[in-house]
C-alpha positions in Angstrom: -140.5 115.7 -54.0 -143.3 115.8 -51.2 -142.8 112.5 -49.8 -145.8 110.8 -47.5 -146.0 107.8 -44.7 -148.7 106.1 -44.9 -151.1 102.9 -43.7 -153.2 101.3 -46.1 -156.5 99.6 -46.0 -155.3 96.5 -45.2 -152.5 98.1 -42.9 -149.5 98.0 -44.5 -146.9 101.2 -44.4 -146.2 102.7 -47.6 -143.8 105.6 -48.7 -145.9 108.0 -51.7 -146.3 111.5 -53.0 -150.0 112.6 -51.9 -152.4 113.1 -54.8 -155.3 114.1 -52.6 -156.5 113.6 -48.5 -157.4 110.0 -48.9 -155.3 108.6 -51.8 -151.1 108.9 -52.7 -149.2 107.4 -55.4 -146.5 104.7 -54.3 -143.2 105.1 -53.9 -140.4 102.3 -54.0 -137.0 101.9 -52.7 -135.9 102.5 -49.2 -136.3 106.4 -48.4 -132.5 107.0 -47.0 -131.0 104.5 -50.2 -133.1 106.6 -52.9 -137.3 106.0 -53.9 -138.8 105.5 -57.1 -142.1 106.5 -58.7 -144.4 104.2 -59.5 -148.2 104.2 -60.7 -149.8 102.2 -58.3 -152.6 104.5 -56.5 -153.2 103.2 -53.5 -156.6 104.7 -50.5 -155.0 105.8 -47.5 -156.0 104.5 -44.2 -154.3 107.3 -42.0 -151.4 109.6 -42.4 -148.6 108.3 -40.2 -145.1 111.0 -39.7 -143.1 110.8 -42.7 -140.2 109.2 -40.7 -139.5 107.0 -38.0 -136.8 109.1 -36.1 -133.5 107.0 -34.9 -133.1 110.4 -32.7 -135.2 113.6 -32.1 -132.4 116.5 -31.5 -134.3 120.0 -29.9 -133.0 123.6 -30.2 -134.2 125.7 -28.0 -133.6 130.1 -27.9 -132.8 129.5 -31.8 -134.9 132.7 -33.1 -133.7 136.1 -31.6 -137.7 137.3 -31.7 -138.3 134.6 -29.2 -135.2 135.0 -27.1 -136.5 138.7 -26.7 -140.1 137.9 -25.8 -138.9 135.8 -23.2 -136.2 137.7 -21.8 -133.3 135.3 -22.4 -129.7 136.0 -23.7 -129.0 135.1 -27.3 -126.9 131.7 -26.5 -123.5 131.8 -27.4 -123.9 128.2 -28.4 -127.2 126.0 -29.5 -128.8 124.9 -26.7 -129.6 121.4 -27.2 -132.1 118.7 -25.3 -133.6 115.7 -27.1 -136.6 113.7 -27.4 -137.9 110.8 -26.6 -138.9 108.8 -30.6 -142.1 108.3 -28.5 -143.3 111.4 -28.6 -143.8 111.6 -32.3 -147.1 112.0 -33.2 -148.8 111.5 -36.5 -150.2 114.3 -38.3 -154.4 114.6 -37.4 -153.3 112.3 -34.4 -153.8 113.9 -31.0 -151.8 116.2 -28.9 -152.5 114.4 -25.1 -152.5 116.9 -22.1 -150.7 114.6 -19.6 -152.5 113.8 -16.2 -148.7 114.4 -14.5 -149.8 118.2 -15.2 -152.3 118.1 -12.3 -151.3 122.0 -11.2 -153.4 123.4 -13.9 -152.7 124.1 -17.3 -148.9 124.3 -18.5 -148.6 122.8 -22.0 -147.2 124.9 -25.2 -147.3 124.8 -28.9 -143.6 125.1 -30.7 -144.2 125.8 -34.2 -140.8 124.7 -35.5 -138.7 124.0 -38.6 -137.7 120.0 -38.7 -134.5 119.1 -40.1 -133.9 115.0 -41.3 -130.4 113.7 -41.4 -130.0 111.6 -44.9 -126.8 110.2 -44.9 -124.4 109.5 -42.0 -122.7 113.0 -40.6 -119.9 113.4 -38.1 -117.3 115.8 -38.2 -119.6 117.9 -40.9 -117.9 121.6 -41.6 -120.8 124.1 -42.2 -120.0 124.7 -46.0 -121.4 121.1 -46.4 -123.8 120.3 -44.1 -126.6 120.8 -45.8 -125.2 118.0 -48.1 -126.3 115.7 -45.4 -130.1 116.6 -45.1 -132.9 114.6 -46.5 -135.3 117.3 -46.1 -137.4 119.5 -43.7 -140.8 118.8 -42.4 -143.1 120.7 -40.0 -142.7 120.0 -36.1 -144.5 121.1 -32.9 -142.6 121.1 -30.3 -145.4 120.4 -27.1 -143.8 121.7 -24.3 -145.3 121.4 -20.5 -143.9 124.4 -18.9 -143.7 123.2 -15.2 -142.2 120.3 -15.9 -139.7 121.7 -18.1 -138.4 124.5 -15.8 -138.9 122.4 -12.5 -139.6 119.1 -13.3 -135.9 117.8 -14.6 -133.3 119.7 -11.8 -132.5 122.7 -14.7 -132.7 119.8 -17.7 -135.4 120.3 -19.9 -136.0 117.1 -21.5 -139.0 115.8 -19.1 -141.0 118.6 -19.9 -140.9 117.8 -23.5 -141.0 114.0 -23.4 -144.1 113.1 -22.8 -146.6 110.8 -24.7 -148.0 112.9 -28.1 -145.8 115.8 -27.7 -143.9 116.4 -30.8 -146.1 115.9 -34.0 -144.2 115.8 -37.3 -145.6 116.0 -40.6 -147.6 115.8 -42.7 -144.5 115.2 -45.5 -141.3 115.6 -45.6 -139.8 117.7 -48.6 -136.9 116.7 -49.8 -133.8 119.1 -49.9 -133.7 119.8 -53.7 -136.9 121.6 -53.1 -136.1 124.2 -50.3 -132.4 124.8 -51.6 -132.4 127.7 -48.5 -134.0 127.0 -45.4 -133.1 130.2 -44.0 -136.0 131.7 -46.4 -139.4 130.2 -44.6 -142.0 131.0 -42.5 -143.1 129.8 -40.0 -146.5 129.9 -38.8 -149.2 128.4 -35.9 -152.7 129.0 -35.4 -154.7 128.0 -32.2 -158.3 127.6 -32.9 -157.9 129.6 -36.3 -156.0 132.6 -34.4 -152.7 132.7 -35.5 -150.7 133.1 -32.6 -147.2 132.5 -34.1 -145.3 133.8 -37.0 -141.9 133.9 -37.8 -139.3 133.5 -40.7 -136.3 131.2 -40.5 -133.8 134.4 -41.0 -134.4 134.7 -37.4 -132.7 131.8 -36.6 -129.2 132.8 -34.6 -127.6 129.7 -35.6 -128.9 128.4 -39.3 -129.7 125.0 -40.2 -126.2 124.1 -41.6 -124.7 125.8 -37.8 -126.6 123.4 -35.9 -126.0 120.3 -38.0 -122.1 121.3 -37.8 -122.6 122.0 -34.1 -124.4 118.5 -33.4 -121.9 116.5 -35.6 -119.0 117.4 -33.5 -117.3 114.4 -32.5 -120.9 112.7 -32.9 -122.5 110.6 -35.2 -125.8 111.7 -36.5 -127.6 108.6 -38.4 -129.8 108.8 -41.2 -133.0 109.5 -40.2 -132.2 111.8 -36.8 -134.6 114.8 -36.8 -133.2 118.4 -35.7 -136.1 120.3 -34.4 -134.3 123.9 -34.6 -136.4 126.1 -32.3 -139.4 128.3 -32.3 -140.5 132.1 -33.3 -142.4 134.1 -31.1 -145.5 134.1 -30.0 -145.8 130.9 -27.7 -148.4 130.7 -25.0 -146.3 131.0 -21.7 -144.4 134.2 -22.9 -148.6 135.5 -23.3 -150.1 138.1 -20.9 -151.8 136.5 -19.8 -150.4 132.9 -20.6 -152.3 131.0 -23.0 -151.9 127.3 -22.8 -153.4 124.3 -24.9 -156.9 122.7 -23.3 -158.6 119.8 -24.3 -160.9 120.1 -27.5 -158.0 122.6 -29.4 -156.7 122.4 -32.5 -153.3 123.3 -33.8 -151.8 124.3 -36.9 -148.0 124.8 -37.7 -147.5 125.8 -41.2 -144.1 126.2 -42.8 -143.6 128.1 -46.2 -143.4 125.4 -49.4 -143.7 122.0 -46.7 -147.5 122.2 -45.6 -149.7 122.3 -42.9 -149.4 119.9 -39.5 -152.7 119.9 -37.3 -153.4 117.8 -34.7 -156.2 117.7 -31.9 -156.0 118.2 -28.3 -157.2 115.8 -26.1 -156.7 115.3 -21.9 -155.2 111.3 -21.2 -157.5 109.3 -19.4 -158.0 109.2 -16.0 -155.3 106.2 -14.3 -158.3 106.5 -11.7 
């Protein structure tokens, strides 16, 4: 099942399956306890993310392509950061290009895989975690370069925290529909140049790896989102580097989930 977030006319949030770009049929229930068709058609207002993250897990280095074009070792474990939930970003919603960036351009498109957690998982051997996934949606994981490499003291998170920079959508497919995630690709476009594209059987650690790996003595909650890392092609590994501007549009698309665009815009002036 495709399964949409949505606000109605009269602004009310509503689970459906999408029937076309304005209107989605209802869907009752609770999303992590099990929803239920109905026929109630209902206009949509905007397209929100299909989930309200309890908390945003990265993976970075995870395809061996993109280790490569940039040079790195393949990790000998995941290397994990997280994200702020207020950096989600509806799909058509707008990428913002933060005024701490003041040196000149820095920020990055992530086309990535996103991975949400359905039922409680701790302790979760790899044979069964993909038991414990919802589904898989599309993610881009915004990145501002400077910030991320000298802006956190060697952490990454502050460069991939800010306001707008991870956009998930448009739905989220539920796991009974992508019974191998390790089969998809993965692409983004920049202005209708495709400047990424990669298949998940690139991934050094796979989907059911990372959720073992993140488990470990941890309790992931339904509704955390795994973002599990990006194929080649992003703009800082570029000769020369290409990095978003204001007035771009991006595109990640993932094989059998959809497409995720969203705007660029510059924040306004605190002046």
């Amino acid at each position: 099942m495709k399964i949409a977030r949505f606000l109605d006319i009269h602004g009310t949030v509503h689970y459906g399956t999408p029937i076309d770009a304005g209107h989605a049929r209802r869907l009752g229930g609770h999303l992590y306890e099990g929803l239920t068709e109905t026929t109630d058609e209902i206009a949509v207002a905007r397209w929100l993310a299909p989930v309200t993250p309890v908390n945003v897990y990265g993976i970075g280095l995870n395809y061996r392509a993109h280790a490569e074009e940039t040079g790195a070792a393949i990790p000998a474990n995941p290397v994990v950061f997280m994200k702020p939930t207020t950096a989600i970003t509806d799909p058509g919603e707008p990428i913002i290009l933060p005024n701490a960036c003041e040196h000149g351009p820095e920020v990055d498109y992530e086309a990535e895989l996103a991975v949400v957690i359905g039922r409680t998982a701790r302790d979760v051997p790899v044979a069964s975690a993909l038991d414990y996934v919802l589904g898989y949606s599309c993610a881009n994981d915004i990145s501002a370069r400077r910030w991320q490499k000298e802006g956190g003291a060697g952490q990454w998170i502050r460069g991939k925290s800010f306001d707008g920079f991870c956009p998930l959508g448009p739905v989220l497919v539920t796991a009974d529909e992508i019974p191998d995630p390790q089969a998809l690709s993965v692409t983004c476009t920049l202005n209708g140049e495709r400047v990424q594209t990669g298949h998940t059987s690139d991934m050094i650690f796979t989907i059911a790896e990372l959720i073992a790996f993140l488990s470990r003595d941890t309790t992931l909650l339904p509704g955390t989102v795994i973002i599990t890392g990006t194929p080649p092609g992003v703009g800082f590994a570029r000769t020369p580097p290409l990095f978003l501007s204001a007035g771009d549009r991006v595109v990640v698309e993932i094989e059998g989930i959809g497409a995720l665009e969203n705007p660029v815009v510059q924040a306004q002036s605190l002046a």
